[in-house]
C-alpha positions as CSV (number, residue, x, y, z in Angstrom):
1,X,-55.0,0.5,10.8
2,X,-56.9,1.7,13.6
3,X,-56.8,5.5,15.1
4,X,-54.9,4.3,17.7
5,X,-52.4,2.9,15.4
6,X,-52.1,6.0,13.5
7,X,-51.4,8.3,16.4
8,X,-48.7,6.1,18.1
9,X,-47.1,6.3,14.7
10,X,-47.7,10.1,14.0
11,X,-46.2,10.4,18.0
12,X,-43.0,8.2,17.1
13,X,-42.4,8.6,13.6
14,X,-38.9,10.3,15.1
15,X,-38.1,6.8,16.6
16,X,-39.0,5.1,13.8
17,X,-36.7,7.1,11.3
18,X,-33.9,6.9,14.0
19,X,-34.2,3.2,13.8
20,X,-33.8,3.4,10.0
21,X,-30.9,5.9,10.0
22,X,-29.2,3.9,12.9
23,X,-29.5,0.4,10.5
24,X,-28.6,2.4,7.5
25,X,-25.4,3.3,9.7
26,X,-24.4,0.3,10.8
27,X,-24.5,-1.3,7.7
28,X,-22.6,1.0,5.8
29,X,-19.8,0.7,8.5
30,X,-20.1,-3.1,8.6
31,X,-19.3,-2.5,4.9
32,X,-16.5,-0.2,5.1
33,X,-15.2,-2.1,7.6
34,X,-14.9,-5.3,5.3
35,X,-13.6,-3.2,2.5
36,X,-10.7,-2.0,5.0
37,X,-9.9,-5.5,6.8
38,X,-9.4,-6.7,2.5
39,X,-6.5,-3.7,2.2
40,X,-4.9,-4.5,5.1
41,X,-4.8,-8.6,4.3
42,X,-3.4,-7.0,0.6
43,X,-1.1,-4.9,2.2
44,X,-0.1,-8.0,4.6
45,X,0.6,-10.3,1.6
46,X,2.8,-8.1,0.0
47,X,4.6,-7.1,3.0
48,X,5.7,-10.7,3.2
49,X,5.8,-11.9,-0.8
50,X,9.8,-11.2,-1.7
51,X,8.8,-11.2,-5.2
52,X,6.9,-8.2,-4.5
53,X,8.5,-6.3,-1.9
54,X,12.4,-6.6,-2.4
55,X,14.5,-5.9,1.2
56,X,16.4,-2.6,0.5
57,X,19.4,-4.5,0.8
58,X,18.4,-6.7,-2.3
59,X,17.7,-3.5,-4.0
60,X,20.8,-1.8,-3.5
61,X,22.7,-5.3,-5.0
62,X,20.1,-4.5,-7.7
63,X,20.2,-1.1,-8.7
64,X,23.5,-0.3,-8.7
65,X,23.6,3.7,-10.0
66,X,25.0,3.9,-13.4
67,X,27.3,6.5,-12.1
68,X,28.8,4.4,-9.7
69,X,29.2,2.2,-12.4
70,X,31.2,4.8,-15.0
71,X,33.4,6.2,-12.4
72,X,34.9,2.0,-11.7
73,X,35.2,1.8,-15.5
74,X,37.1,4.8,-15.8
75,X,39.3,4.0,-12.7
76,X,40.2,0.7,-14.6
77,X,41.0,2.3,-18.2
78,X,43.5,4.7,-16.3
79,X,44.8,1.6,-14.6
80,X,45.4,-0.3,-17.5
81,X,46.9,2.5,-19.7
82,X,49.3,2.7,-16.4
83,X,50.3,-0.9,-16.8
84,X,50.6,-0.7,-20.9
85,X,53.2,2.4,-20.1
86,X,55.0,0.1,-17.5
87,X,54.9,-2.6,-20.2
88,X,56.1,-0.6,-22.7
89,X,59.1,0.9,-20.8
């Protein structure tokens, strides 16, 4: 290298590094930017696969509460020891 060379790179070393950080920069936000726009297509797919995302309505056909449940099985014992007295009368 000759002097000139040197100087104009001891004067805009600055610039040089700015150039570097600025690269560095855009590349990792070209990168995070992929890693996002993959999430979203995820989240996309799911949002429209009913095996994976059930419709609340499906769920409530689904997961009935068990408590629900015992309080219609107690209503029909009580109804058919009603009938059985009727019967037996």
């Amino acid at each position: 290298m000759t002097v000139e060379q040197k100087n104009y790179l001891k004067n805009n070393w600055l610039t040089l590094a700015n150039l570097l950080v600025l690269l560095t920069l855009a590349y990792n936000l070209g990168v995070s930017q992929t890693k996002i726009e993959k999430d979203i297509d995820v989240l996309k797919l799911h949002a429209n696969d009913i095996n994976l995302h059930m419709p609340f309505e499906k769920k409530i056909e689904v997961f009935v509460p068990r408590v629900e449940l015992d309080s219609r099985l107690k209503n029909m014992e009580t109804m058919l020891e009603r009938i059985e007295q009727k019967m037996d009368r």
